[in-house]
LOVEXLO-530942 format. One record per residue: x, y, z of N, C-alpha, C, CB in turn. Coordinates in steps of 0.05 Angstrom, whole numbers, plus 5000, padded with zeros to 4 digits. Each point is the difference from the previous one (the first is absolute). Glycine has a CB too. Layout:
BEGIN
XYZXYZXYZXYZ
...
This chain:
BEGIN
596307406742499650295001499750114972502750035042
495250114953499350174972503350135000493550165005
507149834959502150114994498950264980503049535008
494650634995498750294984503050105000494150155019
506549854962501650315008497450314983507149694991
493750515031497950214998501850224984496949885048
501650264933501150214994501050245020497649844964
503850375038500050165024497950154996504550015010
494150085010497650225001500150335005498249575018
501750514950499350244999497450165003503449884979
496950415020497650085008498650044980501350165035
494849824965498749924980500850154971496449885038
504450464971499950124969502049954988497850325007
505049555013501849914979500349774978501450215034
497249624991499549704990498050084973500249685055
498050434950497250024969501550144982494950065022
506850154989502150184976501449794986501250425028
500449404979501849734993497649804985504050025049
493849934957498249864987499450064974498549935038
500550264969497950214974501149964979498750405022
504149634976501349974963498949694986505750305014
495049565008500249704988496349955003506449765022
492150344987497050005002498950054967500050225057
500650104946500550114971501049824967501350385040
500849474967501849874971497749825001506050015001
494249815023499749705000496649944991504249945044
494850274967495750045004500250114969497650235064
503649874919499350114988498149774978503950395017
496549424971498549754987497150005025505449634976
494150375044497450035015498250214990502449855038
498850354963499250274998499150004965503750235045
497649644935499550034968497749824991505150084993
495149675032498349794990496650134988503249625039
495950454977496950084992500550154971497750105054
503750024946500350144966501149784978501450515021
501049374980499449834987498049854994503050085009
496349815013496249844995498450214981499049765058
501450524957498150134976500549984965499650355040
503449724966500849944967499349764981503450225018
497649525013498749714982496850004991503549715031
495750364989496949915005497450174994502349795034
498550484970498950214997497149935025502550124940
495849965057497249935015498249934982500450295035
498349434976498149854992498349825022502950034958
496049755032498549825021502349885014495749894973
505750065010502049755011502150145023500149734947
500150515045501650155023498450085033502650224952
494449855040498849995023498949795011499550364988
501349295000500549865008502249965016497349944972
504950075025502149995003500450135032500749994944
498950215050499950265026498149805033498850584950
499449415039496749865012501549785013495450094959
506449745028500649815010503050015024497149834952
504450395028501550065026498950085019502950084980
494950115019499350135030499349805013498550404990
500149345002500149785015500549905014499750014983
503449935004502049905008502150195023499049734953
500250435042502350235020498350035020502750324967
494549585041498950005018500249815014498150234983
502349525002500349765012503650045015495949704960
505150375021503150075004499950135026501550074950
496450135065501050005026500049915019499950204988
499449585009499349775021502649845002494649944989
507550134994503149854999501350115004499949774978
500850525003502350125010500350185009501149844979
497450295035499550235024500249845023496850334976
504549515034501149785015503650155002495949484978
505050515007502750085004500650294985501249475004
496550684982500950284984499950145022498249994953
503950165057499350195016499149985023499650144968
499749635040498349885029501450005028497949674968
500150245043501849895031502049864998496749955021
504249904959502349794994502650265010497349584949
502150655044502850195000500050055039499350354935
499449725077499950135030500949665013495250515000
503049304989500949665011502550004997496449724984
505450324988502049844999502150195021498949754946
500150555061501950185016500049905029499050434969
499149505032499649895024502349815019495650064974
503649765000501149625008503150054989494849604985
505950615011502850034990501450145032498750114935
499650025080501550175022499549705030498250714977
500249115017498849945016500549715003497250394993
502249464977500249775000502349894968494450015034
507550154961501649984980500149784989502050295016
499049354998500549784993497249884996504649995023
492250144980497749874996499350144960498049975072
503950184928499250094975499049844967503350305030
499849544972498749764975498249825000503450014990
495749905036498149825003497350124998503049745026
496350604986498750144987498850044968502250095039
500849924955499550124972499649764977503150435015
497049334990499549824988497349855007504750024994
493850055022497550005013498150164978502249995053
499450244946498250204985500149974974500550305030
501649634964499749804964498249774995504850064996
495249815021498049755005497950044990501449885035
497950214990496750104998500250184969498650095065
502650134933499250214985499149744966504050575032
497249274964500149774981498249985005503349814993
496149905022497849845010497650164997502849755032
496650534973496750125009500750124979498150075051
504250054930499850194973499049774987503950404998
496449375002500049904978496449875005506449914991
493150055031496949945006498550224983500649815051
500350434958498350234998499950094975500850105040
501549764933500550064975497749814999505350164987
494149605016498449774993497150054999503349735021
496650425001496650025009499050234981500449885055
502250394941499350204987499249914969503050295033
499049594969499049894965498149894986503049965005
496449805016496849974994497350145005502249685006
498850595004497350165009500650194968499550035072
502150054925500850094979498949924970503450045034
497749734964498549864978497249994994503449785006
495550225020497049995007498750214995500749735030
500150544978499350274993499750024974502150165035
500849854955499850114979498149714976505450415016
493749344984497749874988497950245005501249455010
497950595014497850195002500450224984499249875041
502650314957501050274995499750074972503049965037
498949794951500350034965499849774989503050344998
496749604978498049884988503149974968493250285030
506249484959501550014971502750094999495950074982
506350085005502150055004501850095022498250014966
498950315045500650055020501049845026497650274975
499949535037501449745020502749804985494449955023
505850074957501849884989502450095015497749934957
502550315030502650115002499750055031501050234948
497449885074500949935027500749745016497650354996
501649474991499849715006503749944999494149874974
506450215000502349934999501550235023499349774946
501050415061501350165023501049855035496550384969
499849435037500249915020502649935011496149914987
505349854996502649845013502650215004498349504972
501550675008503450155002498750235018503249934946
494950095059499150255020500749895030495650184967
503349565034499949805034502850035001495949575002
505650324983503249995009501350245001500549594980
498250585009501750265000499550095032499350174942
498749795073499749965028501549935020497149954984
504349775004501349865020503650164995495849454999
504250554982502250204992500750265015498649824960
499050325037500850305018500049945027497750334969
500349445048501949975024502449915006496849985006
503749914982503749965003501750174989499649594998
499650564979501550224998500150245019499349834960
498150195056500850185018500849865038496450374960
503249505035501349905022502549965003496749865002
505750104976502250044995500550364998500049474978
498550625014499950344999500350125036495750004948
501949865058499550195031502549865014493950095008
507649664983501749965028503050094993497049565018
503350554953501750165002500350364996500849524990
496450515011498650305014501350035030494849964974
503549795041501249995030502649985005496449815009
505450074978503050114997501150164991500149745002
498850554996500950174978500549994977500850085026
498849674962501850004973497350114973504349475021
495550824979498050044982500350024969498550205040
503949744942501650084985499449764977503350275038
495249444981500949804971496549934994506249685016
492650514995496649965004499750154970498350055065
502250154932500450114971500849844976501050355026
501049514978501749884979499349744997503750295007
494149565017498649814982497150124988502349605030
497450624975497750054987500750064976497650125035
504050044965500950044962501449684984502050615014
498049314999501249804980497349784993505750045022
492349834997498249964999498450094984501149915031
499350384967498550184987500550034965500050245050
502349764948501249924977498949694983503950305025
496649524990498849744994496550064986503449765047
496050344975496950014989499250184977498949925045
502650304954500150224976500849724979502250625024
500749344974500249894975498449714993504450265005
495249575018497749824991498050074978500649905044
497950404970497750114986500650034983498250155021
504650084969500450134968500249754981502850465014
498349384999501149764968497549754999506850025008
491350045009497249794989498350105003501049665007
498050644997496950045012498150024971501650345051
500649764926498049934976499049714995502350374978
498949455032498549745000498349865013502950004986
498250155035497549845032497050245010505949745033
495750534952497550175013499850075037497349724956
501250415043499950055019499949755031498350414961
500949325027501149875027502149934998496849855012
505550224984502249975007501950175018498949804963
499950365054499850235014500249885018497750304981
501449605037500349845034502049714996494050145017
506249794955502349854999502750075006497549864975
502250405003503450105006500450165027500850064947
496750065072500450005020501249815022497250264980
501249595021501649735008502549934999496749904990
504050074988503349954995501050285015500149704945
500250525055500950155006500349975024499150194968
498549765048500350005028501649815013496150184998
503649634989501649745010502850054998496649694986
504750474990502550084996500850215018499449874956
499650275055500250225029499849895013498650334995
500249415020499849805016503049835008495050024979
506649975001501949814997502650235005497049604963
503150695016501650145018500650035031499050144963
497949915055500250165017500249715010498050544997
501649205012500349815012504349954999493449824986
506850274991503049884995501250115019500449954955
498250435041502350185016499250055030501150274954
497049655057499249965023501449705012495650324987
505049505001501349765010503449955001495449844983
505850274991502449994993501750295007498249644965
500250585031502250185014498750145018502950064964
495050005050499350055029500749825019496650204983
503149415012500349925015497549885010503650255000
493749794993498249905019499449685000498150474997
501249505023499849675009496849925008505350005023
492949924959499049815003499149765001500650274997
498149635022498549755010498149884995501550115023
496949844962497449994987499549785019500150174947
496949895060499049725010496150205017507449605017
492150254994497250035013499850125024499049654980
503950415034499450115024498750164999502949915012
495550215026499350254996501250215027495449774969
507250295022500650265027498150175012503850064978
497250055045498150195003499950194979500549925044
501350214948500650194983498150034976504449935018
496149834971497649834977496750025010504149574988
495150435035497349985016499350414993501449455053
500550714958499450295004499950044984501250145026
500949784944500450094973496349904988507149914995
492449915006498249864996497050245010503749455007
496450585012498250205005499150304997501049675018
501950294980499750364989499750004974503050215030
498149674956499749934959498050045001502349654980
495250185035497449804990498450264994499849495033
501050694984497450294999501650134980497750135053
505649934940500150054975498850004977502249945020
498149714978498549984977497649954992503149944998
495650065024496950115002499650204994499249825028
501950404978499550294979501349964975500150345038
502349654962500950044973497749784981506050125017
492449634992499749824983497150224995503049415014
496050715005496850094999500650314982497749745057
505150374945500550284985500849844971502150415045
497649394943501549914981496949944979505349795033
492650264985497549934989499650254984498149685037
503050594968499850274984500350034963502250165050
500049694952501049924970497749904992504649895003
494149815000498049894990497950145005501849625001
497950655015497650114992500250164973498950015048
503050114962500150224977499849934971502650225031
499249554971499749854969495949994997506249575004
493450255017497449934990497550295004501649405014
499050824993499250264996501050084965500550125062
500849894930500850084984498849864973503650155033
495649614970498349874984497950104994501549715013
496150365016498450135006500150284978500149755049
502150354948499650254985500250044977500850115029
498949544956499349964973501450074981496650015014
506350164989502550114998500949724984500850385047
500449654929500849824987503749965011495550124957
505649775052502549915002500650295033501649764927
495650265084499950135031501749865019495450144995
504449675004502449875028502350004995497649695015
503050314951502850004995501750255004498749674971
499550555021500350245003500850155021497749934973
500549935047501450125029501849905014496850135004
503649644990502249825009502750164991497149524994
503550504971501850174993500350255010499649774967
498850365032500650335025500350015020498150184985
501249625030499949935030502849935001495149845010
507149934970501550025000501450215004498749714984
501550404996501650294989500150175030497750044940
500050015072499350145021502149965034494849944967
504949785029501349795017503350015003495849734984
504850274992503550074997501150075022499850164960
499750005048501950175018499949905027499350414974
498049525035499549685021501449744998495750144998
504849774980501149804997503449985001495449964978
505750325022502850065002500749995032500050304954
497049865053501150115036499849745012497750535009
500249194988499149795015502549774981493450165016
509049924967501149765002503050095018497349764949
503550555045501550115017499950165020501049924971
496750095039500150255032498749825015499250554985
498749295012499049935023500849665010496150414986
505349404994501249755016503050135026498749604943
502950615043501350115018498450105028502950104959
495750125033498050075026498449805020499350354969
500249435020499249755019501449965017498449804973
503950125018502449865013501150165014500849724969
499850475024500450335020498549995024500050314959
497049705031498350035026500049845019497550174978
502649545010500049655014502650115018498349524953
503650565032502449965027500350155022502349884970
496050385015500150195028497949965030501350364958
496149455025498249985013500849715024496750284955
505149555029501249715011501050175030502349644947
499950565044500650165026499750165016501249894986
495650135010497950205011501050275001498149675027
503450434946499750244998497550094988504650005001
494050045009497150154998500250344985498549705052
502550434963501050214991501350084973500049955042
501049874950501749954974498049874979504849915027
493949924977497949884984497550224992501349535026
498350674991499150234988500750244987498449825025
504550274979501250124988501149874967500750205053
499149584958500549974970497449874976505249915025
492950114983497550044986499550204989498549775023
501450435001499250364998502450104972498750145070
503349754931502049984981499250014981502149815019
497649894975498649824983497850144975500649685045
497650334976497650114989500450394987497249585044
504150454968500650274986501350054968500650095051
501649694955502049984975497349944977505649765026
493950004981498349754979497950324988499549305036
498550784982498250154991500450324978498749715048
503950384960500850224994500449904967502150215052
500649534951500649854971498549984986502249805011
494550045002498349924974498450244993499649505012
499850695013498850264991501050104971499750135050
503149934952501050074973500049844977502550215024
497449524978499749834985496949994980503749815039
495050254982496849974987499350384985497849515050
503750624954500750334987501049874980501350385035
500349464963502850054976497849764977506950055037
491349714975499049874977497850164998501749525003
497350595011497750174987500850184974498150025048
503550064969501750194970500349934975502550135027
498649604975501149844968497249754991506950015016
491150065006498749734992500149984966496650015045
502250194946499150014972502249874986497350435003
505349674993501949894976501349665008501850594989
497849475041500449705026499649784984497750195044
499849844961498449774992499649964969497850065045
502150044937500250034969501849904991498350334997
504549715016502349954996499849705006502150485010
496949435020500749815000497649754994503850265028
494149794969497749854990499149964977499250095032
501650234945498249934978503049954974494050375019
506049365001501449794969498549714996505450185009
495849724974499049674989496550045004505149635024
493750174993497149944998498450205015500949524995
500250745022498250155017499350184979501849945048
495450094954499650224984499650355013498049554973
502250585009499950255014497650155019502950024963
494649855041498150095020500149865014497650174982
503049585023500949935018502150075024498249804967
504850305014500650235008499450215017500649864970
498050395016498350125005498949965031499749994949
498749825049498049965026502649945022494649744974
507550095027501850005012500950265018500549674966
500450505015501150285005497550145022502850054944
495249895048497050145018499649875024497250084959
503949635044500049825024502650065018497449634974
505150485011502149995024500250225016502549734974
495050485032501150185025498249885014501850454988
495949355006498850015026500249725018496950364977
505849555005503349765013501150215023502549714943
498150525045502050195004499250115027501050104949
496749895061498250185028501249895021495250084985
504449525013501649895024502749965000496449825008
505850324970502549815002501550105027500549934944
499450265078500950215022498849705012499650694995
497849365011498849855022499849704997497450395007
504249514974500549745001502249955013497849944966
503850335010502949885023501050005037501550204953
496649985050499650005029498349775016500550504991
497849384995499349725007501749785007497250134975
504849914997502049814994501650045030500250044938
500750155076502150055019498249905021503150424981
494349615026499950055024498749685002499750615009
499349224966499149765009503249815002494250074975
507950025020503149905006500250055023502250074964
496550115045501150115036498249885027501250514977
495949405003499049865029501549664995493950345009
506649564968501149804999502549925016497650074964
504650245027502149885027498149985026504850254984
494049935025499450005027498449785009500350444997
499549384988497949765003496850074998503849805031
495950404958497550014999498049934982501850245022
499049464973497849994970498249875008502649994964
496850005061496949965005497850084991501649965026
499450394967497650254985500149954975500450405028
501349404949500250014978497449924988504749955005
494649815000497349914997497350225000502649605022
496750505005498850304997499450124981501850045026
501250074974500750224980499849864969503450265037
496749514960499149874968497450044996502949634998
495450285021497750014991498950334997499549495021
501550655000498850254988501350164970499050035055
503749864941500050094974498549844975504350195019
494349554983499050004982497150055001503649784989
495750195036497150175004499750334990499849695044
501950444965500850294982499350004974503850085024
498349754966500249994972498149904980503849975016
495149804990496649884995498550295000499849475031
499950614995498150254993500750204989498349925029
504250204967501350154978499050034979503049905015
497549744980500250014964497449974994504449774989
493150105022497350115003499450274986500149755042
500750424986499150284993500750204976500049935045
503249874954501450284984500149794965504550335053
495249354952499350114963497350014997503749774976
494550245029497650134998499950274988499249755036
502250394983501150385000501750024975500850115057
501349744941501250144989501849804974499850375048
499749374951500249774979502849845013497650294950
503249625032502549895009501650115012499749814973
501550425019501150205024499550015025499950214970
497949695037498949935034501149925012497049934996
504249674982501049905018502350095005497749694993
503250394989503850085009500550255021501549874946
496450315060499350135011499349875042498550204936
499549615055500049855028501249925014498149934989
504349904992503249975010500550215018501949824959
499650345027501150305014498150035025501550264952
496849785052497550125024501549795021494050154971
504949565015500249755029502750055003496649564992
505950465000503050025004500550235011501249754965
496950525037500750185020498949995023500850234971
496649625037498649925017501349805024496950114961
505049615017500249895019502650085012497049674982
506050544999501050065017499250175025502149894964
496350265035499250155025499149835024498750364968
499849475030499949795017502549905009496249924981
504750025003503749835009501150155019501849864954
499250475041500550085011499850145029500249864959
495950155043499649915029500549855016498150114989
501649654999500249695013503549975008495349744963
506350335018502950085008501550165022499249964961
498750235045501050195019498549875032500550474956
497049335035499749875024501049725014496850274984
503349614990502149775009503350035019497449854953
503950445035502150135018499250105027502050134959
495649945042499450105021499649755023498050424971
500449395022499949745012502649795006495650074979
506350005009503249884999500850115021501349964955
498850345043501850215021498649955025501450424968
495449555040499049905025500149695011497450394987
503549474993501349685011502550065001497249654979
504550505015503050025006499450145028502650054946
496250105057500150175029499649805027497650444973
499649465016499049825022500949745005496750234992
């Protein structure tokens, strides 16, 4: 018999109230990293190398760990806990298996397509220095699936508290890696000390998921049923997420297009900056809200699974509304303050400050994305994920078409925002019909 012990379950605003501080301390090294890089690195070739190759890689990256971020793995494990309690570790060591075995295929295959590109791509230092990225980039792959798979199965136990505190310490690792050698290694030493980091958040959240939760896994090849549904509902997951992950690598390679000297780096950094306040709400409001929804939906409270969206979506939107007032306000001293030191220079700068409101248009309608693609997921609905990927990067392709044409680099960051209010509105249809189709199989 699984020995989980579960945290007790509070209600979502208390639980994210109780999060948020340690989100806040622990993220804060996440949140600094891009500025430091600016300080080390400032913008050059080597940085919009650098960038080019992560987007790469974070594309490839969703083909691994959008498997257990946030996924069906949370509504599954609510499931097999009310239903099939003692099938749990044999489950959950199933899902380590594989997540190895195919992360580590899929690090393999990525890498050599990788290497291959970028021969085509860049030429003399430039392929140099991506060449060297390949290997600490592939493993950094196999890494974030096990780091979040230890994440989501103590999400699914309530325990949201130590998901923070391997990220800061991880995070720490990789900061100080960088500060005490990046004058020697340069800029590829960047996906190295990522690496180490991750693996060091890897080793926390495995310790404290095994030794003081209690969980019991079984590693081996079975396949439960549980493992078969989990398996199916992922697959269209990460079919969108892997096809919405193609946006990054446009935009980078748009941004080229606009002949913009150190352009991809540029928007990457504001897009950052822009992003913040997303990145606070998706490490503390919405793994709680999953697991929230997963349990209410396990017990077909239907009713409750919409009330607490309509919730949801109000808080998140109102928050970042103000949020995107308050950086509009300070962009100017914002960003000066925090960009124009060490190697960034000041028009660079500059163009920065001119790129972050039109970050700033979608940060409302992202975050309402963020809630409502959590809400068809409890409900099992990630059949539409796939869909819905391709039309956001179909959107976005033609976006960034039209609008840097119109209006230069600003387009792209601009296109973002449009496709992120677009596709929440969609979500939110598709949400209110999927309930509607629940409440007529519960009737009938």
């Amino acid at each position: 018999m699984s020995t989980i012990v579960r945290s007790p379950k509070k209600s979502v605003l208390r639980t994210t109230l109780l999060v948020l501080p340690a989100q806040i301390i622990f993220r804060v090294g996440e949140a600094i990293l891009p500025l430091l890089l600016a300080f080390w690195f400032g913008r050059s070739r080597s940085t919009d190398v650098y960038y080019f190759a992560w987007a790469v890689f974070a594309f490839a990256g969703s083909l691994v760990f959008t498997a257990f971020q946030d996924s069906a793995i949370i509504p599954i494990l609510a499931e097999e806990r009310i239903a099939r309690k003692d099938e749990v570790p044999k489950l959950t060591g199933s899902l380590l298996t594989y997540a190895w075995l195919l992360g580590s295929a899929v690090a393999a295959v990525v890498g050599a397509l990788a290497l291959g590109w970028f021969a085509y791509r860049y030429e003399g230092p430039d392929f140099s220095l991506a060449a060297k990225m390949v290997i600490p980039f592939s493993l950094y792959l196999v890494a974030t699936a096990t780091r979040t798979f230890f994440g989501a199965i103590l999400a699914s136990a309530h325990h949201f508290m130590v998901q923070p505190v391997a990220s800061g310490v991880g995070m720490l690792v990789n900061i100080t890696l960088l500060a005490t050698t990046h004058a020697r290694f340069g800029v590829s030493l960047v996906p190295v000390s990522a690496l180490a980091g991750e693996i060091v958040a890897c080793l926390v959240l495995a310790w404290f998921a095994i030794r003081v939760v209690g969980l019991r896994i079984e590693l081996g090849l079975s396949r439960p049923p549980a493992l078969v549904r989990f398996a199916k509902l992922v697959s269209a997951e990460v079919g969108g997420s892997a096809v919405t992950r193609v946006n990054p690598v446009v935009d980078q390679l748009m941004a080229g297009l606009s002949l913009v000297v150190g352009g991809g780096t540029m928007l990457r950094y504001s897009g950052d900056v822009a992003s913040l306040p997303t990145s606070i709400l998706q490490a503390s409001l919405l793994p709680v809200l999953l697991s929230h929804l997963s349990d209410d939906f396990a017990a077909n409270h239907l009713d409750g699974v919409r009330r607490t969206v309509t919730r949801a979506l109000a808080s998140v939107m109102g928050l970042l509304l103000a949020a995107t007032v308050l950086l509009y306000a300070v962009r100017t001293p914002l960003l000066r303050f925090i960009f124009l030191r060490g190697e960034m220079d000041a028009a660079g700068v500059d163009r920065m400050i001119h790129l972050l409101p039109y970050h700033l248009v979608g940060l409302a309608p992202f975050g309402a994305l963020l809630v409502l693609a959590r809400a068809h997921v409890a409900l099992k609905n990630s059949s539409i994920m796939l869909g819905m990927g391709i039309f956001n990067t179909v959107s976005n392709a033609v976006f960034n078409v039209v609008l840097l044409e119109a209006i230069g680099l600003e387009g792209i960051a601009l296109s973002t925002s449009c496709v992120q209010a677009a596709v929440a509105v969609v979500f939110w249809f598709r949400f209110e019909s999927r309930l509607r189709v629940l409440r007529s199989e519960a009737t009938a």
